[in-house]
C-alpha positions in Angstrom: 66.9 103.6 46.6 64.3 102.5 48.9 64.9 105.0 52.4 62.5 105.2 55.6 64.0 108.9 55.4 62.0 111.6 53.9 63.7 114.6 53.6 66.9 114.1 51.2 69.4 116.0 49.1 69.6 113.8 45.8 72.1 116.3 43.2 74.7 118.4 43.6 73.0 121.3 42.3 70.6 120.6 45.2 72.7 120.5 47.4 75.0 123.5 46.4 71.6 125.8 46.9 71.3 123.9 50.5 75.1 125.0 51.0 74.3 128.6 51.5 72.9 128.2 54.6 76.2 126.4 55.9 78.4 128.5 54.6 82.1 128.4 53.0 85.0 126.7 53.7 87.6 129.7 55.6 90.7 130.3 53.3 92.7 128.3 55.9 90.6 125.1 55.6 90.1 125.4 51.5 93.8 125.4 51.6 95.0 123.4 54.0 95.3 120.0 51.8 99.0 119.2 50.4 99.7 116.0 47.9 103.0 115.4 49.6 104.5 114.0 53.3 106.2 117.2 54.3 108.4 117.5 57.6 105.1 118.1 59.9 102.7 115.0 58.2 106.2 112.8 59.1 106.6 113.9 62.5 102.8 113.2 63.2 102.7 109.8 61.1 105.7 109.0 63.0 104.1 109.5 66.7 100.8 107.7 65.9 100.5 104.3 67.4 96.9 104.4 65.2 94.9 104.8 62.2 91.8 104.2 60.1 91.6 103.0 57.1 88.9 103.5 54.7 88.8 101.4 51.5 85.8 100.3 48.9 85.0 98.0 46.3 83.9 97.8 42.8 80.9 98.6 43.9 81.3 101.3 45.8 80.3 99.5 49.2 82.7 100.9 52.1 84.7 99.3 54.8 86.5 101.1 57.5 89.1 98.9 59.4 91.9 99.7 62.3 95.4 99.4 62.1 97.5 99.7 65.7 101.2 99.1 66.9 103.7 101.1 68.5 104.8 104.8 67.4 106.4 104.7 64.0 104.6 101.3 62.8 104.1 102.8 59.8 106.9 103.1 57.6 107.7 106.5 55.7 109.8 105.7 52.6 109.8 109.4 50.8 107.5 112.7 50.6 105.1 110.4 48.5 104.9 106.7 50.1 103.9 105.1 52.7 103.9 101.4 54.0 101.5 99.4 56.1 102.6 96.2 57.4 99.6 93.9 58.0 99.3 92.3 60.9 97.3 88.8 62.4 93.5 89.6 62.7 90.7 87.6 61.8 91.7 86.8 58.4 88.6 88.2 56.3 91.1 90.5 54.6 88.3 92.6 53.5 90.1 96.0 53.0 92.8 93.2 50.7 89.9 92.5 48.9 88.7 96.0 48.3 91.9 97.6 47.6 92.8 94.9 44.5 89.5 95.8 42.5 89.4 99.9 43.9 93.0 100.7 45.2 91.6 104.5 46.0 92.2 104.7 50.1 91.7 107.1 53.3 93.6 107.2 56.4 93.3 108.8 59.3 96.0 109.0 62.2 95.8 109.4 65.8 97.5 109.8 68.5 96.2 109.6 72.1 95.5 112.6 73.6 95.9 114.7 70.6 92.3 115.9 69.3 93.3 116.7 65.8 94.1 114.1 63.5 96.0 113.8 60.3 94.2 112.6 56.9 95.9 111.0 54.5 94.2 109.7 51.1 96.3 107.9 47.9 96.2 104.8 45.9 96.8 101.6 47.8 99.0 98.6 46.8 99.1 95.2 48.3 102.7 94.7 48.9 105.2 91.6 49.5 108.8 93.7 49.3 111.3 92.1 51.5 113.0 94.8 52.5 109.9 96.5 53.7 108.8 93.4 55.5 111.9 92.5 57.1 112.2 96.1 58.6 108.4 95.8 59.9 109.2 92.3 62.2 108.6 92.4 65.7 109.4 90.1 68.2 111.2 88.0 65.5 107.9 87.7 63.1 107.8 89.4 60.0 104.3 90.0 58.5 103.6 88.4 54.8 102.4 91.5 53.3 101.7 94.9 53.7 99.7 98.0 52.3 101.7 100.3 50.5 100.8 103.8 50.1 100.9 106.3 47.5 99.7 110.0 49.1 97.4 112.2 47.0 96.2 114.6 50.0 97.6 115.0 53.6 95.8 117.5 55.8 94.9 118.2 59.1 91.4 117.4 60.5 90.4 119.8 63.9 89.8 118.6 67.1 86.3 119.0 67.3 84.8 115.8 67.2 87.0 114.6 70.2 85.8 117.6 72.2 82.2 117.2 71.6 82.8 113.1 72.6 85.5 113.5 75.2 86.5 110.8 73.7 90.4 111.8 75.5 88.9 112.5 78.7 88.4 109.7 81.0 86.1 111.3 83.1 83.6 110.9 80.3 84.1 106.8 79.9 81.7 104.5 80.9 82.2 102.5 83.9 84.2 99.5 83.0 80.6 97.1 83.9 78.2 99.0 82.2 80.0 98.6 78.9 78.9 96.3 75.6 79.4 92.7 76.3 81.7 92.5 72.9 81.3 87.9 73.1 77.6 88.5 74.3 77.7 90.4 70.6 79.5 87.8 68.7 77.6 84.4 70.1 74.5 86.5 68.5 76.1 87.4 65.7 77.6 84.2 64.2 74.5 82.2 65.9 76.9 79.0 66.5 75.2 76.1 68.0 77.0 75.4 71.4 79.0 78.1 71.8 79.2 80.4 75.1 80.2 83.9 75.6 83.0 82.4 78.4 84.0 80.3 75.4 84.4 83.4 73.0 86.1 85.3 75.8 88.7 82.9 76.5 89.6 82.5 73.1 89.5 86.7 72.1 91.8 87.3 75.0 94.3 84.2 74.1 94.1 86.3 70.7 95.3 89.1 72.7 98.1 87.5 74.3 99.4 85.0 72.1 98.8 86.3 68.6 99.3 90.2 68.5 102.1 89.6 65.4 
């Protein structure tokens, strides 16, 4: 693989001699991983309004893609399964795509103000069960599929990442005018002919209003 970086750890047994100088895992952390939903991983799956969800393809390639509604969006059907309902976006379906050729799958849950997170990774399923559906509608729209889960590993994940950002703390955001012009970004991106970033942000936040589910 062709790299502008130089210094690189290229085997396991490399990087097992490198590992010394980091250290081991602490007997709490090496055993922290469970391959069930016990009463704790429900109560914080059933508070979290948020998630990440990491999926891959044949190949390997990675795609990491947010999933948001209220508390409880995600639906907890026993200590083994979860479901996902799936709803509008911009209809590339790329983690759809992955998850029929590679259905291995990582989530991560937040919850807003909360530093640690919870980490869930299982086999995915692309799933059209009514019943599931029908108890996922909102405002009278029920989504046409979901992401069914089956958990191999739930464990906690430390808060140390969202202390280092303050990524909770609004002191440290930027000032509302000095932040990335998101339609500035996308007119470059998709290089359009005759299309403006007014134009782009009209439509994203009619997206936002009118098309949430």
């Amino acid at each position: 693989m062709s790299t502008m970086f130089q210094n690189i750890i290229s085997s396991k047994e490399e990087f097992e001699e490198f590992r010394s100088t980091i250290g081991k895992p602490s007997q709490r952390a090496a055993n922290k991983v469970i391959s069930f939903i016990d009463d704790h991983c429900r109560e914080f799956i059933s508070k979290s309004p948020f998630l990440s969800m990491a999926s891959s393809n044949s190949k390997g390639e990675c795609d990491v893609s947010p999933r948001g509604d209220f508390p409880g969006f995600v639906t907890i059907l026993d200590d083994k399964h979860l479901f996902i309902p799936e709803r509008p976006g911009n209809r590339r379906m790329d983690s759809v795509h992955n998850i029929i050729t590679n259905p291995n799958i990582g989530l991560i849950f937040f919850i807003p103000g909360l530093g640690e997170t919870l980490r869930v990774n299982g086999k995915a399923f692309i799933c059209r069960d009514p019943d599931l559906l029908e108890k996922s509608a909102v405002n009278g729209k029920t989504p046409l599929f979901g992401i069914g889960v089956k958990v191999r590993e739930c464990y906690a994940h430390c808060a140390k990442a969202f202390i280092r950002s303050g990524l909770w703390n609004p002191e440290s955001w930027l000032a509302k005018e000095t932040l990335p012009s998101v339609p500035d970004m996308l007119v470059a991106h998709t290089n359009i002919p005759n299309v403006t970033s007014e134009q782009v942000a009209k439509e994203l936040h009619e997206g936002y209003v009118k098309r949430l589910y």
